[in-house]
C-alpha positions as CSV (number, residue, x, y, z in Angstrom):
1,X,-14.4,-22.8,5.5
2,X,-14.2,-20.0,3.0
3,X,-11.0,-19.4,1.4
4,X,-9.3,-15.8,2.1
5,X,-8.4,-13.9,-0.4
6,X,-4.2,-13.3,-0.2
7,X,-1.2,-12.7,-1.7
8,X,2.7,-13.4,-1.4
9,X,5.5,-11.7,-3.4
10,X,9.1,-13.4,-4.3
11,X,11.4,-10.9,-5.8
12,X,15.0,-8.7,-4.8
13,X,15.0,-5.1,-5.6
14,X,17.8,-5.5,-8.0
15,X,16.7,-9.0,-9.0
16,X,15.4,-10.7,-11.7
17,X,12.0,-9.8,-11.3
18,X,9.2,-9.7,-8.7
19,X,6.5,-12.8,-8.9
20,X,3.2,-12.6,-7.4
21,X,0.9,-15.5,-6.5
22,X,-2.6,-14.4,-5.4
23,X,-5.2,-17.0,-4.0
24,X,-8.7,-16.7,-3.2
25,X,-9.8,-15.0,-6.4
26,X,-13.5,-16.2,-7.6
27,X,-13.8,-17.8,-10.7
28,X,-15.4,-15.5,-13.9
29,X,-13.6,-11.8,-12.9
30,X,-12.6,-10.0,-16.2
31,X,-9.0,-10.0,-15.7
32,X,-6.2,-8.9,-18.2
33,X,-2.4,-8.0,-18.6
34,X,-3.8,-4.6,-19.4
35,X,-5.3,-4.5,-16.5
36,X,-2.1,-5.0,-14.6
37,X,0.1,-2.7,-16.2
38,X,-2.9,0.1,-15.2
39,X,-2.4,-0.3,-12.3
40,X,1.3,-0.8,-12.0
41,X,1.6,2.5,-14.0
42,X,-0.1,4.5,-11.6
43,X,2.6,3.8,-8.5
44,X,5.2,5.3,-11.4
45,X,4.6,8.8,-10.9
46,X,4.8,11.5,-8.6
47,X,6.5,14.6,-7.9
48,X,10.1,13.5,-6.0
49,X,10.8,10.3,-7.8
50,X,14.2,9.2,-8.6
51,X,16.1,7.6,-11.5
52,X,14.8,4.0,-11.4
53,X,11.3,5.6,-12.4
54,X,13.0,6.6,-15.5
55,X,14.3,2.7,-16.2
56,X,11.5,0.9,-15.1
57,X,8.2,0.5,-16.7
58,X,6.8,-2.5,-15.0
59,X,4.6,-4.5,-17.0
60,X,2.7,-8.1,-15.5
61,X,3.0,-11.4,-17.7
62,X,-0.3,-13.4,-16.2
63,X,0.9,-17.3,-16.0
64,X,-1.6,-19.0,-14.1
65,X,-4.8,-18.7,-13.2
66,X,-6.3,-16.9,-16.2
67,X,-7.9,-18.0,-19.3
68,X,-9.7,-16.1,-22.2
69,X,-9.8,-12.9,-19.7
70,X,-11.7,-14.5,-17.0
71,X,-9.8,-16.4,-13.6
72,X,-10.8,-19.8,-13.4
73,X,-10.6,-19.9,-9.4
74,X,-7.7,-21.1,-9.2
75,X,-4.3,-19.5,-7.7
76,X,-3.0,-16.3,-10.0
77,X,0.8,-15.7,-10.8
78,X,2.0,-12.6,-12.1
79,X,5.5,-12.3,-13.1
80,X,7.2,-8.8,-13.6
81,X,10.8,-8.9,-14.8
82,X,13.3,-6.0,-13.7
83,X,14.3,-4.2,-17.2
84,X,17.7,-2.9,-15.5
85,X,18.7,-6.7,-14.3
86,X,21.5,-6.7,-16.8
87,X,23.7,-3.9,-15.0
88,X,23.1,-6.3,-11.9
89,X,23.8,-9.6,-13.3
90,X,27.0,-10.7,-11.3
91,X,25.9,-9.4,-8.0
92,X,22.3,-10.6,-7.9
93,X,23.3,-13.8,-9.6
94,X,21.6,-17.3,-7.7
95,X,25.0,-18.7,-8.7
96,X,28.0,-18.1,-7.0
97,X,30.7,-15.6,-8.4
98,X,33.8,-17.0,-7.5
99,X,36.8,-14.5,-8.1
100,X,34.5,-11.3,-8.2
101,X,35.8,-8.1,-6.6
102,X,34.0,-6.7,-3.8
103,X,32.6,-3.9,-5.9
104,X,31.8,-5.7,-9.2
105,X,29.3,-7.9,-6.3
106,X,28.5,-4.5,-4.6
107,X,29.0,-5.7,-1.2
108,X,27.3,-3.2,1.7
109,X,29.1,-2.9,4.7
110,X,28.0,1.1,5.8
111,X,24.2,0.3,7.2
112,X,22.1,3.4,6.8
113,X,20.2,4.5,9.5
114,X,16.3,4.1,9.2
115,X,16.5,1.0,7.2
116,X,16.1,-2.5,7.8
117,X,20.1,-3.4,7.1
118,X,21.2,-3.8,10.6
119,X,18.7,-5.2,12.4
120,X,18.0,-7.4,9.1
121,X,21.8,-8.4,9.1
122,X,21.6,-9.4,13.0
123,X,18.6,-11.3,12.9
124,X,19.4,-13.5,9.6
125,X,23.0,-13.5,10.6
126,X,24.4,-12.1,7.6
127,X,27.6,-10.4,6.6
128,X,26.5,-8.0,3.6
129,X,23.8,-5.9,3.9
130,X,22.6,-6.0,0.3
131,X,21.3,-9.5,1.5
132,X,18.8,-7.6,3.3
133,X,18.5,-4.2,1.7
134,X,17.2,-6.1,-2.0
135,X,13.7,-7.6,-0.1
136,X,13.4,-4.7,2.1
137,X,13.6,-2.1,-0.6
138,X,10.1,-0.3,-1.4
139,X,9.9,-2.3,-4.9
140,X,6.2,-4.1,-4.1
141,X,5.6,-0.3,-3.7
142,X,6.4,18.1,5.3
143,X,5.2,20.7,6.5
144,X,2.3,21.6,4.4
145,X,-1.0,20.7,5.4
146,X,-4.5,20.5,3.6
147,X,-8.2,21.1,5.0
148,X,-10.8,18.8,4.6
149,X,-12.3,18.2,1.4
150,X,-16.1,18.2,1.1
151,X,-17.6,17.1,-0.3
152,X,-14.8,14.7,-2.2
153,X,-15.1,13.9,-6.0
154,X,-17.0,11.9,-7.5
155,X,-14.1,10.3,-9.5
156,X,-11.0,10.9,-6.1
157,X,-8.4,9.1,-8.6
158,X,-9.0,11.5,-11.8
159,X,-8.9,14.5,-9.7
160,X,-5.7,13.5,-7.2
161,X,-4.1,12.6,-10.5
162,X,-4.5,16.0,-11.7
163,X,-1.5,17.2,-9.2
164,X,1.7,15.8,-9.5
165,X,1.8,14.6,-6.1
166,X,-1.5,13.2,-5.9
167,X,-3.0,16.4,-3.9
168,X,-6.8,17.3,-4.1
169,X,-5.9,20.6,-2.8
170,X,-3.7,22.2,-5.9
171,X,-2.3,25.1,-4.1
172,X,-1.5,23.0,-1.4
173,X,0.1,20.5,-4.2
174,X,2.4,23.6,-5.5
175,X,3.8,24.0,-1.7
176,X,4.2,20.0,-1.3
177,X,6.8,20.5,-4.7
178,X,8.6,22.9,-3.3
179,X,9.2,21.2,-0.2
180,X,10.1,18.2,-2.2
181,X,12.4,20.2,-4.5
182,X,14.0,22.5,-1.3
183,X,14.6,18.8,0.1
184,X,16.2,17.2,-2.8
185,X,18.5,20.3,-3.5
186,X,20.6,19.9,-0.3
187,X,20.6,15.6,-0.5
188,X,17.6,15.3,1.8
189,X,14.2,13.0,1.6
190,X,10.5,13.7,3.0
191,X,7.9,11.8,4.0
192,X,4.5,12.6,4.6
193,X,0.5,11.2,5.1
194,X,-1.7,9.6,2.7
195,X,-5.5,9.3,3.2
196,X,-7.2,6.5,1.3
197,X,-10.8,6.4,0.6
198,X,-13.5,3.4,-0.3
199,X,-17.0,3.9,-0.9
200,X,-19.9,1.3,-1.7
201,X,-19.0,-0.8,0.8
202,X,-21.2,-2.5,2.9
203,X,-22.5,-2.5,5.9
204,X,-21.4,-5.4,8.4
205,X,-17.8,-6.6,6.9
206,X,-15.5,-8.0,9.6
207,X,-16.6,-8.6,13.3
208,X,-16.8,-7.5,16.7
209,X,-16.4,-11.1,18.2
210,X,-12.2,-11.7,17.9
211,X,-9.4,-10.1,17.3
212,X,-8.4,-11.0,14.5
213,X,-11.6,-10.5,12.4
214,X,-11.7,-6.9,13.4
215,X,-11.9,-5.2,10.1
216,X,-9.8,-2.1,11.5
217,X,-7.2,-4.0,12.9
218,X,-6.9,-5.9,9.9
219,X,-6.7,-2.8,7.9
220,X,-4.0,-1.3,10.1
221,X,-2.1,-4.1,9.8
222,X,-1.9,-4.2,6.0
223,X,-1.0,-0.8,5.9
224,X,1.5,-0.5,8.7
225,X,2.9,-3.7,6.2
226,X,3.6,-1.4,3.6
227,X,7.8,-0.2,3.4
228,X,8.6,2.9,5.4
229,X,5.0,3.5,7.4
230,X,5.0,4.3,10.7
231,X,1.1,5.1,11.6
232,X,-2.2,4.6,10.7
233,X,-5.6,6.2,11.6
234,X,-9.2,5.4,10.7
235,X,-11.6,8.0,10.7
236,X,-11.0,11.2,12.8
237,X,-7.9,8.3,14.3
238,X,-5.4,10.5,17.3
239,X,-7.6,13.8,17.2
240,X,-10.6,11.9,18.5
241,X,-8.3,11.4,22.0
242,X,-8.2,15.4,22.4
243,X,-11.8,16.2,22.3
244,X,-15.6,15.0,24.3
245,X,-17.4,12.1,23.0
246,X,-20.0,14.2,22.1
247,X,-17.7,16.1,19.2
248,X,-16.2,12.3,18.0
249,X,-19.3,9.7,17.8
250,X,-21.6,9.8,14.5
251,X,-25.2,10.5,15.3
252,X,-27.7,8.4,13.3
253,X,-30.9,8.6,11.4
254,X,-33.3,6.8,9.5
255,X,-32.7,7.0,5.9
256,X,-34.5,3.8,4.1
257,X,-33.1,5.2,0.6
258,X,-29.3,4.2,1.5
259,X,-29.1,0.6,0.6
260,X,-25.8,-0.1,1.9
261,X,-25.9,0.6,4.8
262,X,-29.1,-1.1,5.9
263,X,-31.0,2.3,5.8
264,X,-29.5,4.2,8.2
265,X,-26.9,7.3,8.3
266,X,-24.1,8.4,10.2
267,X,-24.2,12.2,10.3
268,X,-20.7,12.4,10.5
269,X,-18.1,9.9,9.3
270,X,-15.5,10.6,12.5
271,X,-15.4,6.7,12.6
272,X,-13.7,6.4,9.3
273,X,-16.3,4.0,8.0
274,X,-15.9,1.1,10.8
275,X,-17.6,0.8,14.4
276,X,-16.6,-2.4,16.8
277,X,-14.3,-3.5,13.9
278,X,-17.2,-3.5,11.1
279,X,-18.2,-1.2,8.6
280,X,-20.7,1.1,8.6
281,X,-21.5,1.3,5.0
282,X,-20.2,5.0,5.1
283,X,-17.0,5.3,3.1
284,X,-14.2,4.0,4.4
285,X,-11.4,6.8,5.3
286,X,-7.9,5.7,6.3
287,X,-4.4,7.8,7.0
288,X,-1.2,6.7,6.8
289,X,2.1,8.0,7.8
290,X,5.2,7.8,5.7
291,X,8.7,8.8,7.3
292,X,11.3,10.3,5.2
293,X,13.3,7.2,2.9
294,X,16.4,6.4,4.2
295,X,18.7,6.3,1.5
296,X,20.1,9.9,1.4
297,X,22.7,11.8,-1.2
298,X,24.1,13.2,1.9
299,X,24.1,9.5,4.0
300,X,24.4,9.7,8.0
301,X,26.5,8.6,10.4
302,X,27.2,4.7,10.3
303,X,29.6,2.1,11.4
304,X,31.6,0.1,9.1
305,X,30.8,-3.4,9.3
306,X,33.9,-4.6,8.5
307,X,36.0,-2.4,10.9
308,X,33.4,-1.0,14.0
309,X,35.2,2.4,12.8
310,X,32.8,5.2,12.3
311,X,31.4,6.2,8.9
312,X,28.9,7.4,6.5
313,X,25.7,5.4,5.7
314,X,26.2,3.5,1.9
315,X,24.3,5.5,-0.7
316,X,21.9,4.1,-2.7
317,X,19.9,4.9,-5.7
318,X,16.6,6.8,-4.2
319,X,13.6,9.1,-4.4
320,X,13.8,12.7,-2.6
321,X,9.7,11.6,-1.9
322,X,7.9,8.6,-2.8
323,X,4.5,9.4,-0.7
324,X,2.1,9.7,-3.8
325,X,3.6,6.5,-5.0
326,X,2.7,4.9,-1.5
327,X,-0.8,6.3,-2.1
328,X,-1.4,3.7,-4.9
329,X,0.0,1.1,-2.5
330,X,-2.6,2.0,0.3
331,X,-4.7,1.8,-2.3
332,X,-4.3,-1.4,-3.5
333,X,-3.8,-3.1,0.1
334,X,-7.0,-1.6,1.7
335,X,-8.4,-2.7,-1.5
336,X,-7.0,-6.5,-0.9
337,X,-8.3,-6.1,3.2
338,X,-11.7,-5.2,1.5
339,X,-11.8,-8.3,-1.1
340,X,-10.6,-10.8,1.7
341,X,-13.4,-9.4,3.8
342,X,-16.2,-9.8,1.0
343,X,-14.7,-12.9,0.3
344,X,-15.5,-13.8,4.3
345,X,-19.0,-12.4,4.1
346,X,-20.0,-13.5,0.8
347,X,-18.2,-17.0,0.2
348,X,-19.2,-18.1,-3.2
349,X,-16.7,-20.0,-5.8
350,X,-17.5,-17.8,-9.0
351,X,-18.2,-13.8,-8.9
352,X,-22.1,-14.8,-9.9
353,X,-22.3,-16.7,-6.7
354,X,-20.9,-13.7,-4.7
355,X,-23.2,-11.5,-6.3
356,X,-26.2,-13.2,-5.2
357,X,-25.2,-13.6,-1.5
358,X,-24.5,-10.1,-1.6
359,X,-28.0,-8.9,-3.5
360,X,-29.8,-11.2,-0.4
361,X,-28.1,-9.5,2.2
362,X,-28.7,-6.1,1.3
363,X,-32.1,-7.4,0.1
364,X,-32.9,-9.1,3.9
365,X,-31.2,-6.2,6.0
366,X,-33.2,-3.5,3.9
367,X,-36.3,-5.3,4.5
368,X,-36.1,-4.8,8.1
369,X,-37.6,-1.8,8.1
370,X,-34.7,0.7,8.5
């Protein structure tokens, strides 16, 4: 039984920090705290992102898991601490605060609409709402439209990162700003879609044969995961329900010079990269949907906890737009889908091992005459 590659975060929003413990990593993958903070840097930016940016600069201590920059196999923990904890010291404390005031603990009473607090306070019966608004906060984290790219970049990251919110399409990019801005000027927020893309993967990860080995459905799910989305498509995804068959499915030919995908090619990619849950070994393309945030400068109606009397939604600290952000977090989770899927197809306890499954199976489906 292979092991799956996964993760599992501890952490409040306001907290002490956020710890991370990832299992299923193969021994002998070059791994640093440089490395990390990279990639924690890039979910920083973006055009529409609010005060905490400006505190924060998240950096990963590695603890376990890790020696001389290679993993040794074993579990990984990652532990970033919050760098504004100490304004937030008596009300996040793990000990109890006996005598504070109900605003030096910054009680919640005023759920906002949108947000987890309610339902969270029903379900985990609950009498402030920051008990549920600190692990539901977007902390592991319009109307302008843009055409297709073709073809895409070679380097997509290096270009989106040339627009500051993450837009291939520049003059596009200019009109997403001024949305954001119009939006932020009268106490508003937006949300918007993301489309991530993976190349070089191979043909044949995930299944057909359950439900739960499907490769899309597995990549739906770990987006959908993500704070705040509220769809997901792969591929051409809702617009392939409005036309024929004949303008959605992706013709093939022969093409014995594309390794990955077993010598074949799609030539279209209205699939998005996957067919009866597996991928093709065309890029992977997948779009997801981001509704506005929920914590507003001008909050909406409520009901006070306390009383049942009407009121305003609690204010809290927030972005006007955190889409490109959640970009880099769509990244990263189809990119954790990806390595648990490899991990299934490829097995192996150390990258070398990996590597050589995966050379023989390219080597043995290539050599079938495709």
């Amino acid at each position: 039984m292979f092991e799956h590659f996964r993760f599992t975060t501890a952490g409040e929003s306001h907290g002490k920090g956020l710890v991370v413990i990832v299992e299923g990593v193969p021994a002998g993958l070059p791994l640093s705290a440089a490395d990390v903070a990279a990639e924690l840097a890039r979910r920083q930016g973006g055009h529409g992102r609010g005060g905490r940016m400006q505190i924060e600069r998240d950096a990963g201590e590695i603890s376990s898991g890790v020696r001389l920059g290679e993993t040794l196999g074993s579990p990984l923990s990652i532990w970033m601490p919050n760098r504004d904890f100490d304004n937030w010291r008596v009300p996040m404390s793990t000990e109890p605060q006996p005598g504070a005031t109900v605003e030096e603990l910054r009680r919640v009473y005023l759920p906002r609409p949108g947000h987890a607090d309610l339902v969270g306070l029903l379900k985990y019966d609950r009498e402030d709402a920051r008990d549920i608004l600190e692990r539901s906060s977007a902390r592991e984290t319009g109307d302008v439209g843009v055409a297709a790219i073709e073809p895409l970049p070679v380097d997509i990251n290096a270009a989106a990162e040339a627009s500051p919110v993450r837009c291939l399409d520049l003059e596009a990019g200019r009109g997403m700003v001024a949305a954001i801005d119009a939006a932020g000027a009268v106490g508003d927020t937006l949300g918007g879609v993301f489309e991530v893309v993976a190349r070089g993967v191979p043909v044949g990860l995930g299944s057909h044969v359950s439900w739960d080995r499907k490769l899309d459905g597995r990549l739906a799910g770990a987006l959908m995961s993500i704070h705040a989305m509220k769809g997901v498509e792969i591929g051409m995804g809702f617009a392939s329900a409005r036309v024929r068959g004949s303008d959605v499915h992706d013709e093939i030919d022969q093409e014995a010079a594309r390794r990955l995908t077993g010598g074949y090619r799609r030539r279209r990619n209205n699939a998005g990269g996957t067919e009866g849950g597996m991928t093709t070994g065309e890029p992977l393309v997948a779009r997801v949907a981001m509704k506005p945030l929920s914590s507003l400068r001008r909050p909406l109606d409520s009901v006070d906890l306390k009383t049942g009397a009407p009121a305003k939604a609690e204010r809290e600290r927030s972005d006007v737009c955190a889409v490109p952000a959640a970009g880099i977090v769509g990244e990263a989770m189809v990119a954790l889908v990806l390595a648990d899927a490899m991990r299934e197809k490829f097995g192996g306890d150390s990258l070398a091992e990996m590597r050589a499954n995966y050379d023989a199976y390219l080597d043995r489906i290539n050599a079938r005459g495709g």
